[in-house]
mmCIF file of the C-alpha atoms, coordinates in Angstrom:
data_MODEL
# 
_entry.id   MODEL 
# 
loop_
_atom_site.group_PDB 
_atom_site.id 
_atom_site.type_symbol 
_atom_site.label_atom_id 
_atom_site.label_alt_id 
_atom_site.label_comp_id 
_atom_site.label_asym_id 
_atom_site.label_entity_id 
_atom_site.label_seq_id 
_atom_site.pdbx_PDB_ins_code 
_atom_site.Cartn_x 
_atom_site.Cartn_y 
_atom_site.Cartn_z 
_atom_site.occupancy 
_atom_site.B_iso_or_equiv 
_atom_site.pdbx_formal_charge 
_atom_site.auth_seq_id 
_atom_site.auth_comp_id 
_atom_site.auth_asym_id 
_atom_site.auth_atom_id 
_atom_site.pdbx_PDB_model_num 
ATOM 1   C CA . UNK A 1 1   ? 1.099  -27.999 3.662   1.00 0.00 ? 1   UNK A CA 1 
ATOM 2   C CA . UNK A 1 2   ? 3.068  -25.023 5.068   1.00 0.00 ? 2   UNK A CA 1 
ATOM 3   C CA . UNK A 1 3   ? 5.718  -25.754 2.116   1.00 0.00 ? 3   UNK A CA 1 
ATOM 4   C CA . UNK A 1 4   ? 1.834  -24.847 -0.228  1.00 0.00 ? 4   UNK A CA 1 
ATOM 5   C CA . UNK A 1 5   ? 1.021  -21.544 1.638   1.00 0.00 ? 5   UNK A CA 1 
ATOM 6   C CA . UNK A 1 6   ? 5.051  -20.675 1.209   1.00 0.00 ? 6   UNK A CA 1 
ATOM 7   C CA . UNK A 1 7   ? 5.136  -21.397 -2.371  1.00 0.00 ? 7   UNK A CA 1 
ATOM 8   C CA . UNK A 1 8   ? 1.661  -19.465 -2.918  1.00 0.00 ? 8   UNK A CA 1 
ATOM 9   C CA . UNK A 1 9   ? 2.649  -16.607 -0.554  1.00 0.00 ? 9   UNK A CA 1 
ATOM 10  C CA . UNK A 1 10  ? 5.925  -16.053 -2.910  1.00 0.00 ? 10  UNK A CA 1 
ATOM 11  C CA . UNK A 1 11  ? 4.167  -16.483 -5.695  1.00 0.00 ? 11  UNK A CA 1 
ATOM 12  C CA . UNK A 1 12  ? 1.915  -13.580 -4.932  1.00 0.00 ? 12  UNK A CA 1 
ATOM 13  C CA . UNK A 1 13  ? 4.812  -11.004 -3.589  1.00 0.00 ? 13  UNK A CA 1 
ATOM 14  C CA . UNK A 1 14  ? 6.329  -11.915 -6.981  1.00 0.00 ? 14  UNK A CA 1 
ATOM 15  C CA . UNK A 1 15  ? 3.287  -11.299 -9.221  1.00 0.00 ? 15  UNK A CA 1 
ATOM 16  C CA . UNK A 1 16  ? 2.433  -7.904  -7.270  1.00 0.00 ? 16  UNK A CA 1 
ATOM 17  C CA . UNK A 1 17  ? 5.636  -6.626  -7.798  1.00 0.00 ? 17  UNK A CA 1 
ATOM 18  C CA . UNK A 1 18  ? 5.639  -7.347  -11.385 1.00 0.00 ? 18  UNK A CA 1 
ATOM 19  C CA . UNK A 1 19  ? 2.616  -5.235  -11.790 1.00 0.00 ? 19  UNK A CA 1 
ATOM 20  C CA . UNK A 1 20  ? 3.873  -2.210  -10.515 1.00 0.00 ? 20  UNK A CA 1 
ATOM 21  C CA . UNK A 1 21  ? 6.586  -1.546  -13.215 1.00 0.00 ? 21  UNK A CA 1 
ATOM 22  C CA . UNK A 1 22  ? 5.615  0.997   -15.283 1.00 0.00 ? 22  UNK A CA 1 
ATOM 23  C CA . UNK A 1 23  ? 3.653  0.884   -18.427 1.00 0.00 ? 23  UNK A CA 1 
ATOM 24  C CA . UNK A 1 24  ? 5.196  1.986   -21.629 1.00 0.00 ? 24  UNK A CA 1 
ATOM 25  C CA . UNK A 1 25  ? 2.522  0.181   -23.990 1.00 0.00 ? 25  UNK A CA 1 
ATOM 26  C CA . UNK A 1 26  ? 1.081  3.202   -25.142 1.00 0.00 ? 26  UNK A CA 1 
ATOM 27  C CA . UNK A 1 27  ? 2.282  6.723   -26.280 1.00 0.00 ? 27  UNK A CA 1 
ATOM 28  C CA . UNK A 1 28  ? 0.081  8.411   -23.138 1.00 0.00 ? 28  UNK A CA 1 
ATOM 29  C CA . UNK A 1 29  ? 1.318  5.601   -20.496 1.00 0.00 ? 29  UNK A CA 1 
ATOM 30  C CA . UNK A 1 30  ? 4.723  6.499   -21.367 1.00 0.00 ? 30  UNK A CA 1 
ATOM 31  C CA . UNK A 1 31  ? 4.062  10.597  -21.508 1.00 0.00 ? 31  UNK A CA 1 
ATOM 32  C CA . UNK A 1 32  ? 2.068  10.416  -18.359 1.00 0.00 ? 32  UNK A CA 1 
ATOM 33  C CA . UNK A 1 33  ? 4.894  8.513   -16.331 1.00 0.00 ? 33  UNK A CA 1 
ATOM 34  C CA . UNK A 1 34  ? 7.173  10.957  -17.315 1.00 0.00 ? 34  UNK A CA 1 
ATOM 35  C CA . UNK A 1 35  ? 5.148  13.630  -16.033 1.00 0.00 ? 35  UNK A CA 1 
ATOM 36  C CA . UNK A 1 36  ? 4.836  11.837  -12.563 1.00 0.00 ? 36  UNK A CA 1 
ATOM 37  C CA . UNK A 1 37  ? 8.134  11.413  -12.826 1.00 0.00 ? 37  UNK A CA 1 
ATOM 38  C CA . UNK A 1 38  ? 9.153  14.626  -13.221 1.00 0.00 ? 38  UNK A CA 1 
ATOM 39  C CA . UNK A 1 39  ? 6.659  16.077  -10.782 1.00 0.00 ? 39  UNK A CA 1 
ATOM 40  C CA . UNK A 1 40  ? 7.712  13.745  -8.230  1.00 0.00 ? 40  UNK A CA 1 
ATOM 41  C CA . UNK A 1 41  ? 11.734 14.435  -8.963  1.00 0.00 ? 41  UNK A CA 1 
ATOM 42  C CA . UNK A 1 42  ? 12.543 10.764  -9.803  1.00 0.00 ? 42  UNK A CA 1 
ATOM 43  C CA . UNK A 1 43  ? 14.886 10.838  -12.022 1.00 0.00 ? 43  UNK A CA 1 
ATOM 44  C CA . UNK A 1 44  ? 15.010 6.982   -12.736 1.00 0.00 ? 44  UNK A CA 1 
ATOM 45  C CA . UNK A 1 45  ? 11.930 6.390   -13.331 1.00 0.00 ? 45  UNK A CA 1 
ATOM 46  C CA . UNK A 1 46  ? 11.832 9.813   -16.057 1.00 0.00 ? 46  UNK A CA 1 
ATOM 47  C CA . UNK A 1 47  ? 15.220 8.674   -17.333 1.00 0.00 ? 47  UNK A CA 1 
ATOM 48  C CA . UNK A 1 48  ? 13.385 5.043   -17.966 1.00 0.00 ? 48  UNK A CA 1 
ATOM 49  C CA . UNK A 1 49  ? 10.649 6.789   -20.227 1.00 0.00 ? 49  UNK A CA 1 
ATOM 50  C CA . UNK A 1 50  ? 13.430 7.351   -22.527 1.00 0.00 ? 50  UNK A CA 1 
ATOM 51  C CA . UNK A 1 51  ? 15.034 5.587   -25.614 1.00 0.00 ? 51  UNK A CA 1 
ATOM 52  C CA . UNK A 1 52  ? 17.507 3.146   -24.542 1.00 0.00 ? 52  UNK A CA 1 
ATOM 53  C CA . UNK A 1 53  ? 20.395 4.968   -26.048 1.00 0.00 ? 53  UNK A CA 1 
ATOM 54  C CA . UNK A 1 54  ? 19.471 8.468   -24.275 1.00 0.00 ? 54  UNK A CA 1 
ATOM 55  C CA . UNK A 1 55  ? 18.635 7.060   -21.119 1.00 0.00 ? 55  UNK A CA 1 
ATOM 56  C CA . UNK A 1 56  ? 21.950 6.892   -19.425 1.00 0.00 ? 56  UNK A CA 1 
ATOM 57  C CA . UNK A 1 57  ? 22.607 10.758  -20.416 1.00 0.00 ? 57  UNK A CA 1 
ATOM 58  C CA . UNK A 1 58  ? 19.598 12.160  -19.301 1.00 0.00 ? 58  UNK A CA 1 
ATOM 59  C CA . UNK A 1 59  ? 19.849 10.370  -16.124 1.00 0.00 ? 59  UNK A CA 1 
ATOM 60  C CA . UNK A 1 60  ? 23.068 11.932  -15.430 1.00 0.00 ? 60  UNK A CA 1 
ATOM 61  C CA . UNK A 1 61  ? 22.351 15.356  -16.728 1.00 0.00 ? 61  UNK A CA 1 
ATOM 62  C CA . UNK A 1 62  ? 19.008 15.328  -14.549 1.00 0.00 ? 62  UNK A CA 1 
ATOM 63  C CA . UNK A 1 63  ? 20.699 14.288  -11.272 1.00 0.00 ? 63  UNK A CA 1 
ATOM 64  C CA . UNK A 1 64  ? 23.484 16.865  -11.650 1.00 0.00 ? 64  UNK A CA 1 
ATOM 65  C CA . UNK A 1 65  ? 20.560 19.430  -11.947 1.00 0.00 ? 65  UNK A CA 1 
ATOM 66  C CA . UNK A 1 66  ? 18.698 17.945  -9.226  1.00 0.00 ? 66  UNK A CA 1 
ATOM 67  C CA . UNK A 1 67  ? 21.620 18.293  -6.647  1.00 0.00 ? 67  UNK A CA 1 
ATOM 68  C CA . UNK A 1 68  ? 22.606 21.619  -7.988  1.00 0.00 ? 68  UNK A CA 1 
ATOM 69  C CA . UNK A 1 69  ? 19.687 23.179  -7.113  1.00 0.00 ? 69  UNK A CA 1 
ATOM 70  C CA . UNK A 1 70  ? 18.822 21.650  -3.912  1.00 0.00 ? 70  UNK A CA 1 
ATOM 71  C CA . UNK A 1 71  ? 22.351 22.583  -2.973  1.00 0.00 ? 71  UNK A CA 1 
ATOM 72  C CA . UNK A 1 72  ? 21.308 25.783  -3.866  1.00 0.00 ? 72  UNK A CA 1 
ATOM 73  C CA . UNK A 1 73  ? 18.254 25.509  -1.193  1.00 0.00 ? 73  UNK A CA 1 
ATOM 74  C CA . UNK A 1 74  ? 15.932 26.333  -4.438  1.00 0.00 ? 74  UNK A CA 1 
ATOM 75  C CA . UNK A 1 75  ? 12.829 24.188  -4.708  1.00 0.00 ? 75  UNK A CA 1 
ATOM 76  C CA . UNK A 1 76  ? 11.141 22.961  -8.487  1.00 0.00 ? 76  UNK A CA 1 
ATOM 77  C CA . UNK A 1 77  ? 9.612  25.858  -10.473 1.00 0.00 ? 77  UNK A CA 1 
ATOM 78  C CA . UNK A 1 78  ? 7.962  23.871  -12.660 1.00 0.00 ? 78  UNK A CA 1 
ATOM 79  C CA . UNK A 1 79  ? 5.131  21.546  -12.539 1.00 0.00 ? 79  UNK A CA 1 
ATOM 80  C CA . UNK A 1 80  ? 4.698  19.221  -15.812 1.00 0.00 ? 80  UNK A CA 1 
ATOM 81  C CA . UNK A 1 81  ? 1.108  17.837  -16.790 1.00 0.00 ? 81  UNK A CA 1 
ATOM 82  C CA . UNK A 1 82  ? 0.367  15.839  -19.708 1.00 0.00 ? 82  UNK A CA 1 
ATOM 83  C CA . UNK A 1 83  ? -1.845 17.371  -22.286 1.00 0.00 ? 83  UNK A CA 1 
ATOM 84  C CA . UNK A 1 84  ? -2.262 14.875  -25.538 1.00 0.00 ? 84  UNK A CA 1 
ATOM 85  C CA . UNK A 1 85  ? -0.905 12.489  -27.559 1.00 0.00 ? 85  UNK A CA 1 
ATOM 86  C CA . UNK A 1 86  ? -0.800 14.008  -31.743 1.00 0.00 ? 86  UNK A CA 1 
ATOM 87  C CA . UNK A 1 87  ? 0.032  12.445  -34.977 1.00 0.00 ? 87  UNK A CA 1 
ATOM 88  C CA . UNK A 1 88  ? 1.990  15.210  -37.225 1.00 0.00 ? 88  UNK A CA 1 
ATOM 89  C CA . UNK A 1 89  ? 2.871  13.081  -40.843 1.00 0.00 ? 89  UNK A CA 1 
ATOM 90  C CA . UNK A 1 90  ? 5.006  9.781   -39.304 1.00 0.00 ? 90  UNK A CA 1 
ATOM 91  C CA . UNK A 1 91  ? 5.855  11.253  -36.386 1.00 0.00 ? 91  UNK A CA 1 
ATOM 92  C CA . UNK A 1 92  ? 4.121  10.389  -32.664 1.00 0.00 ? 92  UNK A CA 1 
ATOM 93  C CA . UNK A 1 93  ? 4.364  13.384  -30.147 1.00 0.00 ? 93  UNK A CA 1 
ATOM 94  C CA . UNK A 1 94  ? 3.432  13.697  -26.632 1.00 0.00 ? 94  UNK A CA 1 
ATOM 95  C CA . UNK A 1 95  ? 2.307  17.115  -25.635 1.00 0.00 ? 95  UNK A CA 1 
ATOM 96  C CA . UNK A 1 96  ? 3.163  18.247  -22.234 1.00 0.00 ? 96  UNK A CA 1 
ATOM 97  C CA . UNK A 1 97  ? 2.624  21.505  -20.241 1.00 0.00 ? 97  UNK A CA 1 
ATOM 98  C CA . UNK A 1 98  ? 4.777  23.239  -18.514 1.00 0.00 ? 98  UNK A CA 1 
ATOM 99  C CA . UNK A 1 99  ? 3.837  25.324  -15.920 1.00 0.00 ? 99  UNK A CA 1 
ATOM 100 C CA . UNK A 1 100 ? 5.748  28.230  -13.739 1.00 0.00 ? 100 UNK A CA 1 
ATOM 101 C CA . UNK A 1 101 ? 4.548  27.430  -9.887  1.00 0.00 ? 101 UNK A CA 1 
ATOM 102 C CA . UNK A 1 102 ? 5.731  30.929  -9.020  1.00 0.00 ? 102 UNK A CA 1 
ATOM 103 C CA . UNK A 1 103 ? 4.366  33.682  -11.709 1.00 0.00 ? 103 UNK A CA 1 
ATOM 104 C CA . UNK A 1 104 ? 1.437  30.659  -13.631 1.00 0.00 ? 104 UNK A CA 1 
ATOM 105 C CA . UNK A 1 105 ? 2.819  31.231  -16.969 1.00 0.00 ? 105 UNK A CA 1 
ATOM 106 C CA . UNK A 1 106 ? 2.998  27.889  -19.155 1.00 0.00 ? 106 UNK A CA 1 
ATOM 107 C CA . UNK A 1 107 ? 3.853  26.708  -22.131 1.00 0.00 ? 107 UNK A CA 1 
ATOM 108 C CA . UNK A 1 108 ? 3.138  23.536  -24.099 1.00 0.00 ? 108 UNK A CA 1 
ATOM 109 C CA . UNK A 1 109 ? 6.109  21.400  -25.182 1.00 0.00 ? 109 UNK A CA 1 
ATOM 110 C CA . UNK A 1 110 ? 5.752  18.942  -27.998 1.00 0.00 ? 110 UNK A CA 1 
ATOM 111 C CA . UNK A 1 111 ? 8.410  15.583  -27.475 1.00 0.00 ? 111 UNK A CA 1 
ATOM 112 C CA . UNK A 1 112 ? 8.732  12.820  -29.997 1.00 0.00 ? 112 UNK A CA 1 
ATOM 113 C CA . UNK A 1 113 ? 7.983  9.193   -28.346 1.00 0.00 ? 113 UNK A CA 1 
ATOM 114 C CA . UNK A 1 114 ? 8.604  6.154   -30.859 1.00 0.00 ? 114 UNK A CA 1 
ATOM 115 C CA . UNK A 1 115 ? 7.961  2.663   -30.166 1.00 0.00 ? 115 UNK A CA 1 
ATOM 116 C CA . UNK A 1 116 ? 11.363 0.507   -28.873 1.00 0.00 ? 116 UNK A CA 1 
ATOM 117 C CA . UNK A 1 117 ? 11.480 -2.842  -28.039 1.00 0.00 ? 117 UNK A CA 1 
ATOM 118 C CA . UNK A 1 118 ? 7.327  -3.585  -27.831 1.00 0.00 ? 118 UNK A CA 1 
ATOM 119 C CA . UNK A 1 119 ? 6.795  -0.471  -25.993 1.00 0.00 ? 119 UNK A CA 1 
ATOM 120 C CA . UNK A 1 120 ? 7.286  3.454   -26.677 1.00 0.00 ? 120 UNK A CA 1 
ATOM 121 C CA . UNK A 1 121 ? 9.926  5.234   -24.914 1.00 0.00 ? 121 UNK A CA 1 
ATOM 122 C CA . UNK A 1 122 ? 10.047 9.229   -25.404 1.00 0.00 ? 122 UNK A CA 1 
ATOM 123 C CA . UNK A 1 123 ? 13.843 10.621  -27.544 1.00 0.00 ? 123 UNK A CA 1 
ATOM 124 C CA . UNK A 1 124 ? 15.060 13.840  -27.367 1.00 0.00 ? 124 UNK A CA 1 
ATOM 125 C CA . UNK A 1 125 ? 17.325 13.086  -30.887 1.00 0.00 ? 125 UNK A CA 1 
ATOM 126 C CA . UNK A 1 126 ? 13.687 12.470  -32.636 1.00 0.00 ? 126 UNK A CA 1 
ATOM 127 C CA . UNK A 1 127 ? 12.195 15.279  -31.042 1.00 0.00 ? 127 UNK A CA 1 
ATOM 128 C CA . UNK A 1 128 ? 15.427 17.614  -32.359 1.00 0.00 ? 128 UNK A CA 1 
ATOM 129 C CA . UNK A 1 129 ? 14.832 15.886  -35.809 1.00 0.00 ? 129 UNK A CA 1 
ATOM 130 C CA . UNK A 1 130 ? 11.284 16.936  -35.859 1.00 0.00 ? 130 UNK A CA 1 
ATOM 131 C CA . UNK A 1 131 ? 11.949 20.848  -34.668 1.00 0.00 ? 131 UNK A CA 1 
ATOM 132 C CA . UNK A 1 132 ? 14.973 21.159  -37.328 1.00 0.00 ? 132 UNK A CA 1 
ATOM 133 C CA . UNK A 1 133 ? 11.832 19.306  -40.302 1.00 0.00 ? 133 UNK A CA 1 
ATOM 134 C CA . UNK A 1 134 ? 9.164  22.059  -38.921 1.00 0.00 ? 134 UNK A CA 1 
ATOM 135 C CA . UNK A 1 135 ? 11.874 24.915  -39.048 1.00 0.00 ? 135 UNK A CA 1 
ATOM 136 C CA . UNK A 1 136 ? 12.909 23.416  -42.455 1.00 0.00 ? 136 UNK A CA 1 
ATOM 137 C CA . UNK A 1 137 ? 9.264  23.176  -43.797 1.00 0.00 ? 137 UNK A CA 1 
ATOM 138 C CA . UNK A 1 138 ? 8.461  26.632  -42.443 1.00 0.00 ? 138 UNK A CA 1 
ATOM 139 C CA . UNK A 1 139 ? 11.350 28.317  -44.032 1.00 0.00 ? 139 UNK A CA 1 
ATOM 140 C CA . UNK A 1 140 ? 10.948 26.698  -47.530 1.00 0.00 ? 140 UNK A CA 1 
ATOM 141 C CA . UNK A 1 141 ? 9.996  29.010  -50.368 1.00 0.00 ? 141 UNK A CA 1 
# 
């Protein structure tokens, strides 16, 4: 019996943590982890909102920020909320605002999140494809 209530107890503890990974099965579960991400500095979990190929870099890149400036004794500036999801032609974009803590100025930035591997990840290569196409369709005579 107490081999029953062992099985059933793991069984649990391993079903509970498998539902707290994060959701990427939509475009706004994936935005709106990044922006808890972000908000709460964790920069695994906001490196994990991105494309497989990017995540690595970003991690990096984000941690080397992160100890620069608390080396620096600064605190975040910024706090990140998610606005929207929009479609613009074939490409998927997650809107977020940014917002200065210090001065309340914000502005809205506009990321490119495709699907990858049965669940969409957020890529800042798409997103500089899709600035350089708007520049590009802007600029055309």
């Amino acid at each position: 019996m107490t081999r029953y209530v062992s099985f059933a107890m793991l069984l649990a503890c391993l079903l509970t943590f498998s539902a707290c990974g994060a959701d990427y099965s939509t475009p706004e579960a994936t935005a709106q982890n990044f922006v808890k991400a972000m908000n709460a500095e964790d920069v695994d979990a906001a490196a994990d909102c991105f494309v497989a190929a990017e995540r690595e870099k970003a991690r990096e890149e984000w941690k080397k920020s992160n100890e620069k400036r608390k080396q620096e004794g600064k605190e975040m500036q910024t706090e990140m909320s998610f606005k929207s999801i929009e479609k613009d032609g074939n490409w998927t974009l997650a809107v977020m605002s940014m917002k200065d803590k210090e001065n309340g100025k914000s502005f809205d930035m506009k990321m490119v999140i495709v699907e990858e591997d049965g669940g969409w990840k957020l890529s800042d290569k798409k997103s500089e494809e899709y600035q350089k196409a708007k520049l590009e369709e802007m600029f055309k005579k």
